[in-house]
N, C-alpha and C positions, 0 to 999 in steps of 0.2 A: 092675552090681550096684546095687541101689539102698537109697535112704539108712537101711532101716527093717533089710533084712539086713546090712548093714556095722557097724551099731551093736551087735546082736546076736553077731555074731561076736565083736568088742571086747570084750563084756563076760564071755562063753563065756570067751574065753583068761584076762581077768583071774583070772575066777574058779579057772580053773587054776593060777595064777601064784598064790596066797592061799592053793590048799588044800596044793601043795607046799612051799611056804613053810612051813606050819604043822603040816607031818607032822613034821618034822624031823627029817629022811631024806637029806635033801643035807648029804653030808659033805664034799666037797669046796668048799676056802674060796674059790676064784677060783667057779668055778660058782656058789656062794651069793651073793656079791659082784655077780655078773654079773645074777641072778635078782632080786635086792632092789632094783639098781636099774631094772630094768626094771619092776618090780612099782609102787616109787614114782616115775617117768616117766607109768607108766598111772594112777594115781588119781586125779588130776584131770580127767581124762576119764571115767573109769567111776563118778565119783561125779556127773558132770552125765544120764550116760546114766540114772542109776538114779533121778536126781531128774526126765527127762521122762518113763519109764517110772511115774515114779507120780503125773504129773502127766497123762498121758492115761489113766489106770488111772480117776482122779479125775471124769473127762471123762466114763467111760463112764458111771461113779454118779452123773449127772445126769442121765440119758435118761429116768431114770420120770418126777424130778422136772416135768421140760419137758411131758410129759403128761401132769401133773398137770391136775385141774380147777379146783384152787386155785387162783385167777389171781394170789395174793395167792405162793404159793411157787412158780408161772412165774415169777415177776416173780423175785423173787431169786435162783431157777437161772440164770434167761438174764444176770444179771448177772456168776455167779459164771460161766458159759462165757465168758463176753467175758474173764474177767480171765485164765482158767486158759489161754485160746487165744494172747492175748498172751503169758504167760510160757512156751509150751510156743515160738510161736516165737522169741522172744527166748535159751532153749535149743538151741536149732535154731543158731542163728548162732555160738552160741558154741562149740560142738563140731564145727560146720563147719571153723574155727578152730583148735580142737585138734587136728584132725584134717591139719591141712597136715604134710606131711614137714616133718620135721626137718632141717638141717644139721650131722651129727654135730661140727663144727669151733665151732658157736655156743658152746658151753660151756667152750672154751679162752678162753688170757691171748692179748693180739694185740702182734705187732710191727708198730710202726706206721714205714712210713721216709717222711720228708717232705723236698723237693728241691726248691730254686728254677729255674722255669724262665724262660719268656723276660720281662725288664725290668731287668734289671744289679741292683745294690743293693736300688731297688727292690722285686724278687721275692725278696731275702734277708730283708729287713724284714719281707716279707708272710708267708717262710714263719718268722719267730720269733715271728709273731701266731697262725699257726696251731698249732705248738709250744706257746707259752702256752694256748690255747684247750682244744686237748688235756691239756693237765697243770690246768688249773684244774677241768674236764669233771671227772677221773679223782678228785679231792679230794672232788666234789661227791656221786658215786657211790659213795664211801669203797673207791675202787681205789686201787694203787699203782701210780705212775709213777716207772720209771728212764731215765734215758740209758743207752746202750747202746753209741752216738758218735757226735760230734757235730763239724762243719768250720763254724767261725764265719768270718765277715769282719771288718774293723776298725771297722765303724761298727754296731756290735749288732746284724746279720745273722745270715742261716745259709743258709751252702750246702746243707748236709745234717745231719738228725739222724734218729738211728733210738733208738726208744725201745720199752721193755718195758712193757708194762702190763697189772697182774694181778689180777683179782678176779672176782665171777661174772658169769659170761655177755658177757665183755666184747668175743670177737670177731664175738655176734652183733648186738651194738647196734653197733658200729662200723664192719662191713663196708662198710656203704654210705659211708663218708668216702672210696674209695678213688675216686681219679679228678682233673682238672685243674680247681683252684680259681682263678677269677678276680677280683683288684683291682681297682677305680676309685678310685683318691682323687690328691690335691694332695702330690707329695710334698716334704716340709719343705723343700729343696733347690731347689724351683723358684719360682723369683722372680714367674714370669710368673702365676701362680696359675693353669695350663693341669692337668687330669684326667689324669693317665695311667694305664693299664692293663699289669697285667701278672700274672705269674702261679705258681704252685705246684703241683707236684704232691704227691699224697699217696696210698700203699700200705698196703695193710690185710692183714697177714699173722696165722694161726693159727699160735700159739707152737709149733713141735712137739716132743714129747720123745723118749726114748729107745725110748718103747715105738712111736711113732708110723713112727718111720725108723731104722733099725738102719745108720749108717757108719762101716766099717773106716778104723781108722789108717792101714791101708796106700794107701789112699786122698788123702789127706789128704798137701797139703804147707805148711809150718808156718813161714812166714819174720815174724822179728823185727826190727824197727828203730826206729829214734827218732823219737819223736813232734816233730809240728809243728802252727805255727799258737800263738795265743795260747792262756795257759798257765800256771800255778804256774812254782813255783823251778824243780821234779825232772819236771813234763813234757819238755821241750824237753832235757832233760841226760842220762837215761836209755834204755837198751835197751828199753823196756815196751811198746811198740805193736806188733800182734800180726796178722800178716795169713795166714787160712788160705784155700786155694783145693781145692776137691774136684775131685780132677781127671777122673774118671769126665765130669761136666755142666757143667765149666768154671765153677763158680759161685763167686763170691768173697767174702770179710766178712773185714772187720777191726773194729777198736777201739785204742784211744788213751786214752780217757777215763778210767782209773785207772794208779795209779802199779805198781801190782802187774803184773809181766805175765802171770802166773796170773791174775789176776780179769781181766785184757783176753780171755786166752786163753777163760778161761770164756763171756765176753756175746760172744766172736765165734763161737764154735761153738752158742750160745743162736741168734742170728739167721742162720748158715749152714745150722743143720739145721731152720730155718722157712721157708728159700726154698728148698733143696731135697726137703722136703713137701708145700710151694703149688705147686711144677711138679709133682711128681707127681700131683698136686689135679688140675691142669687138666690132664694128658694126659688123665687118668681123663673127666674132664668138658669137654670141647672146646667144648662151650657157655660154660660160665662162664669159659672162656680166654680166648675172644672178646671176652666181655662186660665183663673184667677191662683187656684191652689197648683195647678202644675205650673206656672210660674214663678212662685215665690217657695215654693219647696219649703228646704229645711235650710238654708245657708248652710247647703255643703259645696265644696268645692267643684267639684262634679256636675252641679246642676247651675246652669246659668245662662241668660239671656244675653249681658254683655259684659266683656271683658274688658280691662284698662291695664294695657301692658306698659310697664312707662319704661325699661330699658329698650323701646322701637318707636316710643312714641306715637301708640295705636290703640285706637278703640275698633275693635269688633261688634258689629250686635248682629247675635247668632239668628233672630230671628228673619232679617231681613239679606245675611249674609253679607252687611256694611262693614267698611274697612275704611275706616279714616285715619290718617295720620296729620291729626291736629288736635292731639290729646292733650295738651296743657292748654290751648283756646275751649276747648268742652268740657275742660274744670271750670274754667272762669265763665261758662256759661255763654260764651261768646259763638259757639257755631252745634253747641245742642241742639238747634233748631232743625240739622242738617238729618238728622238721625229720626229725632219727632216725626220732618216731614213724611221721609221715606217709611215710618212706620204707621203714620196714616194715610197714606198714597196706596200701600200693601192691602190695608183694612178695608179702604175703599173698593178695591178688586174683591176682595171676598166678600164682600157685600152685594157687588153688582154681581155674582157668579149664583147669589142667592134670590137674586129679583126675578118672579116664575114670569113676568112679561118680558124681561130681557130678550132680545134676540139680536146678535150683531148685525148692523144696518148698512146698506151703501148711501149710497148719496140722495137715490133719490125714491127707493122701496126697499121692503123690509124683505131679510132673504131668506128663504126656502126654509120652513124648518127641521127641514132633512140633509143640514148642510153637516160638511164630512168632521169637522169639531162635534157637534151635537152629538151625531153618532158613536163617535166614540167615546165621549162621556156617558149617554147613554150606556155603552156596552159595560162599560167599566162599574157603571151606577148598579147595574145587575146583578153582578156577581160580588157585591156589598164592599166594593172598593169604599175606604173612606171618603180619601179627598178625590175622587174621582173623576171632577173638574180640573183640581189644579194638576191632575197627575197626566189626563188629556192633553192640558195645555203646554206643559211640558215633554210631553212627546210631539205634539204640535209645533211648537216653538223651537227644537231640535231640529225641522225639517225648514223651516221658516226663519232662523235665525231670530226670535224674537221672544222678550220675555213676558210673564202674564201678564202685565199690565198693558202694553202693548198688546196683545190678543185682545183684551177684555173692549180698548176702546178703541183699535180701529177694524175689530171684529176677522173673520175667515179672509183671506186672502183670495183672489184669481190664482191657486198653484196650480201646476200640471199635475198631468195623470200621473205622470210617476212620482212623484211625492206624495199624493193622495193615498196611492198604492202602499207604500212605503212605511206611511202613519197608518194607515189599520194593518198594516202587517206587525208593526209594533203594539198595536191597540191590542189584538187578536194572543201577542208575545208574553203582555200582560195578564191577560186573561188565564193563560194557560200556568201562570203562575210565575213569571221570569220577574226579578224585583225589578220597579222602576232604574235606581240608580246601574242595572245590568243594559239594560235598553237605553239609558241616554249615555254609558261611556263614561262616566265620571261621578266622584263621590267626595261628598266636604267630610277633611278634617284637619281639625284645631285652626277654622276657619280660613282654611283653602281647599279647590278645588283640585283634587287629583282623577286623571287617566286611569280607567281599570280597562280588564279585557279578562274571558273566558280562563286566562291563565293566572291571573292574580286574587289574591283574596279579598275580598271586601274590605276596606278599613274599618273598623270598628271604633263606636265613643268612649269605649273602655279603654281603649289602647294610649288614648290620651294622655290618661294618667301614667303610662310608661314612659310617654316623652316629657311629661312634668317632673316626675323624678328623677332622668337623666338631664336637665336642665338645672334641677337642686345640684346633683350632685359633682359636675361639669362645674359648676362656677364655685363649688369649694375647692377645687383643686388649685393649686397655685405653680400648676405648671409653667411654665410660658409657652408652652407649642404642645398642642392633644390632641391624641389620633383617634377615632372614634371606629371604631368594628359594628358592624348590623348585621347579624347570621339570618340570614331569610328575610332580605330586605323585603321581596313584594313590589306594591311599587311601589317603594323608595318612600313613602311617605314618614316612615319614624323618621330615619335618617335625614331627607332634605328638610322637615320640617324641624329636626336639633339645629341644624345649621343655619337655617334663618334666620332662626331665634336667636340665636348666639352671632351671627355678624355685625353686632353693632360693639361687640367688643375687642376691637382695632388696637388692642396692648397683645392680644394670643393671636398665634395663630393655628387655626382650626382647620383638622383634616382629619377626611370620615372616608370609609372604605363600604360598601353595599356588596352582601355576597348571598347568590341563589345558583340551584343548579338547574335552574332554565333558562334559556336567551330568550325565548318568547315575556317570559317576566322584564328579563334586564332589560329590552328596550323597552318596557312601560319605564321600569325605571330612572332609566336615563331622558323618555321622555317628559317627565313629569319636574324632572329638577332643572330642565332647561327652559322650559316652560314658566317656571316659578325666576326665574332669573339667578339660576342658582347654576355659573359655565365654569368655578372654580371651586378650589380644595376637594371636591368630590368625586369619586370615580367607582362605578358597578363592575365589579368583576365575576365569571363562573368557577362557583368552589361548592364542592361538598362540604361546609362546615369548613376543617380547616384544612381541607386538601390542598390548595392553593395556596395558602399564606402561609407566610414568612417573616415575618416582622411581629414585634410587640404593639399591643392598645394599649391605652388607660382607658378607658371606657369600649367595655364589651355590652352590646344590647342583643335582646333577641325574643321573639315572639315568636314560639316556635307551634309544633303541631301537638293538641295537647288532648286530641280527643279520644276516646278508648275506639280502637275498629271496630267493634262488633255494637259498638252505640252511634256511629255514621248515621244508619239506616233507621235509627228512633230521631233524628235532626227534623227541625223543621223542612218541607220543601224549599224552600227560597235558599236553604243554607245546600242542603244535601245534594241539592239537582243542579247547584248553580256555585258555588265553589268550589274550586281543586281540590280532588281528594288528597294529593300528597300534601295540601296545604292545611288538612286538618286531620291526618290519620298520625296519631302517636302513639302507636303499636299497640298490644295486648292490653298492656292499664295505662296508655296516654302517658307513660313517663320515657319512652324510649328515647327520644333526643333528649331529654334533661341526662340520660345518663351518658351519650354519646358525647354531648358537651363538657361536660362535669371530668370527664373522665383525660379531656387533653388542655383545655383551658387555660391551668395556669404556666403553660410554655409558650402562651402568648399573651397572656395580660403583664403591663408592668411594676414593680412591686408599687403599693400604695395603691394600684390601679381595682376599678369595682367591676361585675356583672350584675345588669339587670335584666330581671325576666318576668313575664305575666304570665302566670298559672293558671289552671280551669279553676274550678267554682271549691271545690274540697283537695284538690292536691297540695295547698301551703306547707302542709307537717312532711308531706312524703318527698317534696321538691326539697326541704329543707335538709333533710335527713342525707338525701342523695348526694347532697355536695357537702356538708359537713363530715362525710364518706371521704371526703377527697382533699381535704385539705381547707376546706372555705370555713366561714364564718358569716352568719345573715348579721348583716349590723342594721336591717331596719326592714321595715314593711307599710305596703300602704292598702288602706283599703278601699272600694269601692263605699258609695252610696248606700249602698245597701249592707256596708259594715262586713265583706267579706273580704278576706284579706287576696289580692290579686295583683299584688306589686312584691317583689323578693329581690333584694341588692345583696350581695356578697362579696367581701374582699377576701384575700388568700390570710390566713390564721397566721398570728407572728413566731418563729420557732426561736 
């Protein structure tokens, strides 16, 4: 259906909706109720329809003007089209807009529950920053915020709080908080002035009321007991804490937090009958289940949406690839908004990418729908590409300089043939199996943008946690000046990415060496960390390992080639056809550089100083073993997500 009859329809029913309304013929009060708001949900929309309806009406009433022979009143017709075309599109985009589906749950109060996950005390601190954050936000908005219940620690923590909060529109600005929040900072408690990381989770629920979920008493089993945990005189003394469990979905809510056991009994049937509404939510919608559960994970460190670095003074959020540095303003709730928006601005794209009328518009018809975006989503769509859309658009956008959101509302551009060219030559690059981040030239990690090319290896989200532990273990040293070693840098992204991280501590001074034996790599290399604002302490040089140098590290990293040759060729395509084999061939059983390394190492580390390395998936015991051969000692390990051990640090054994 296209964009000129969909708008017309709209405005047909409004019109409907207006003149029943105004018969005053609807006697029934829920039906009029029901009518009225639907009438005022649609006015905003039918009054943008009616203003470009008389703004191309306007358009047409300059066609004499334009052939005119006045050259004196061409002249100020052709200006006033120029102006009337802009605002006609600039309408366009905005009822595009209006026009996305609704979430009938946006306009509920939301329970918000927030839970510390992995880093002890730590992530209890973190989650009463995020607590505060949330209750300052709600102030700011002139929402109300309650606890609901809450499980403190004894060092002004929180295990768990779940709170109510009520005012307009509050679960649709908030939905997007739900998912695994990550820390980096120094916590008070550690001498060594070492970074740790740890974490929060946080769930975003639509308050539901009576009308929403209808649950029998007889359902319901209602046990009382005494509260604990710190506490007034009459918490800890009385019968008041209130725990009901539905036992149809096994679903549980208690409270604690007032003295009354009525008003406990009350906020725990408030937040039992919102989790038994959000599962009914997501049976209904299996998508948004998915999308729900793969965000909020397990609060492990590893999985997370956004991060709060506080020695840079930066929030990340991974999803929309935001980078703020005004992370004590978005504790105190003061520019939260900034992050919100752009993550309903995001939603809003992938909403319209989902509208089957959609079709990007010019000014003044709707264009071809064989236009060269289409197509290539289309092709992509075939060969059961996921996002197939956004991945078009992004090879689109590549040629076009623009990001989706921009494609989405001011739709295909006037390009030339050779860009058109160009984008199905990559469309086509696709198909044939080359991974997107191969064809656009660059790949995010630990929330920056790095430079690849045919000669460097993909960066990996695994890899992360190698620069998380050379981070740990970096800011324990108490050196004053540290030189940092990266054997097979790549592109540079361990390396310039530890150095980032670490310049904001102006008492050391930090200096890191990149070593590969290709120059085709080094200049990604060195492209990447200039790029990134990184024209000091750092320099790439060609070495075999340690053919080249000369000098002692305290910190040796390395990500070496850890794959057995003869299992190359069982590799997924995307890995086997598309990254450098010297970059993943680790001879006969995958351990040949741990022994090449192991074996000269400590004539260049300094004493005190560590190695870190990331191992394949079962090599931990045999890496271990190999340098414990040689003098090393593992003083720690870290593991993935998935509880396999894929981080190995080693210092030289003390004789």
């Amino acid at each position: 259906m296209s964009f000129d009859i969909k708008i017309d329809q709209i405005l047909e029913k409004f019109q409907e909706i207006e003149k029943e309304l105004s018969s005053g013929l609807v006697s029934d009060n829920k039906k009029f109720a029901k009518i009225s708001k639907e009438f005022s949900d649609m006015t905003p929309l039918a009054d943008k329809i009616k203003e470009i309806k008389k703004l191309k009406s306007e358009l047409n009433d300059l066609n004499d003007l334009l052939e005119s022979k006045d050259s004196e009143m061409k002249e100020i017709a052709e200006i006033e089209k120029e102006n009337i075309t802009k605002k006609i599109q600039q309408i366009e985009n905005e009822i595009r807009l209006l026009l996305i589906p609704k979430d009938s749950s946006d306009e509920k109060n939301a329970i918000i529950e927030i839970r510390a996950g992995t880093g002890g005390e730590e992530a209890a601190l973190f989650a009463a920053d995020l607590f505060r954050m949330y209750n300052r936000y709600s102030e700011l908005q002139n929402w109300k915020c309650e606890i609901m219940d809450v499980s403190e620690t004894d060092h002004d923590g929180i295990k768990e709080v779940i709170i109510n909060i009520s005012g307009k529109n509050v679960f649709g600005r908030l939905k997007f908080e739900s998912g695994t929040h990550r820390v980096q900072r120094v916590p008070e408690t550690e001498s060594g002035g070492r970074i740790h990381t740890s974490a929060a989770t946080v769930a975003v629920l639509p308050e539901a009321t009576d009308i929403d979920i209808d649950i029998s008493e007889k359902d319901l089993r209602i046990d009382i007991f005494r509260s604990s945990g710190p506490g007034g005189q009459s918490v800890n003394t009385t019968d008041s804490a209130v725990r009901i469990t539905h036992i149809p979905t096994g679903i549980i809510s208690q409270c604690q937090d007032e003295k009354s056991q009525h008003k406990n009994k009350a906020k725990a049937m408030t937040v039992l009958r919102s989790r038994i509404f959000e599962e009914e939510r997501n049976k209904k919608d299996k998508e948004r289940a998915m999308e729900r559960k793969s965000q909020v994970g397990t609060g492990d460190r590893s999985e997370r949406i956004r991060t709060y670095n506080f020695p840079q003074g930066r929030v990340t959020d991974h999803r929309v690839s935001l980078t703020l540095y005004k992370l004590e303003q978005i504790l105190k709730g003061e520019f939260l908004d900034e992050i919100i928006n752009s993550l309903r601005a995001d939603d809003n794209a992938k909403k319209l990418s989902k509208i089957d009328w959609y079709q990007p518009l010019n000014s003044f018809m709707e264009k071809i729908k064989s236009n060269i975006l289409t197509i290539g989503s289309n092709l992509l769509k075939n060969i059961k590409i996921k996002r197939f859309m956004h991945e078009a658009r992004l090879i689109y956008g590549k040629e076009t300089n623009q990001n989706n959101l921009q494609i989405l509302l001011k739709g295909e551009e006037n390009i030339s043939i050779k860009k058109k060219k160009k984008f199905l030559k990559n469309i086509f690059l696709r198909i044939s199996g080359k991974p997107i981040s191969r064809i656009l030239g660059k790949k995010e990690f630990y929330s920056r943008s790095f430079f690849i090319n045919k000669f460097t290896l993909d960066p990996r989200p695994e890899t992360e946690t190698l620069v998380e532990s050379a981070l740990e273990l970096i800011n324990s040293l108490k050196n004053k000046n540290i030189k940092i070693l990266d054997i097979g840098t790549g592109t540079g992204c361990i390396l310039t990415t530890i150095l980032l991280e670490l310049e904001v501590l102006k008492k050391r001074e930090i200096y890191g060496v990149g070593i590969d034996i290709s120059d085709k790599t080094l200049f990604i290399a060195r492209k990447n960390s200039r790029n990134l604002g990184l024209n000091k302490n750092i320099s790439f040089l060609k070495s075999d390992i340690f053919s080249r140098i000369f000098e002692r590290f305290d910190v040796i990293i390395s990500n070496p080639p850890y794959i057995e040759s003869d299992e190359i060729s069982k590799l997924s395509t995307t890995v086997k056809n598309f990254d450098p084999y010297i970059s993943l061939d680790g001879g006969k059983d995958g351990l040949e550089f741990y022994r090449r390394i192991s074996r000269d190492i400590k004539n260049y580390l300094t004493p005190g100083g560590f190695f870190l390395t990331e191992v394949g998936f079962s090599q931990s015991s045999e890496v271990r073993t190999i340098f414990n051969n040689n003098g090393f000692i593992n003083i720690f390990s870290k593991k993935d997500h998935s509880g396999i051990e894929r981080i190995l640090v080693f210092s030289l054994k003390k004789k």
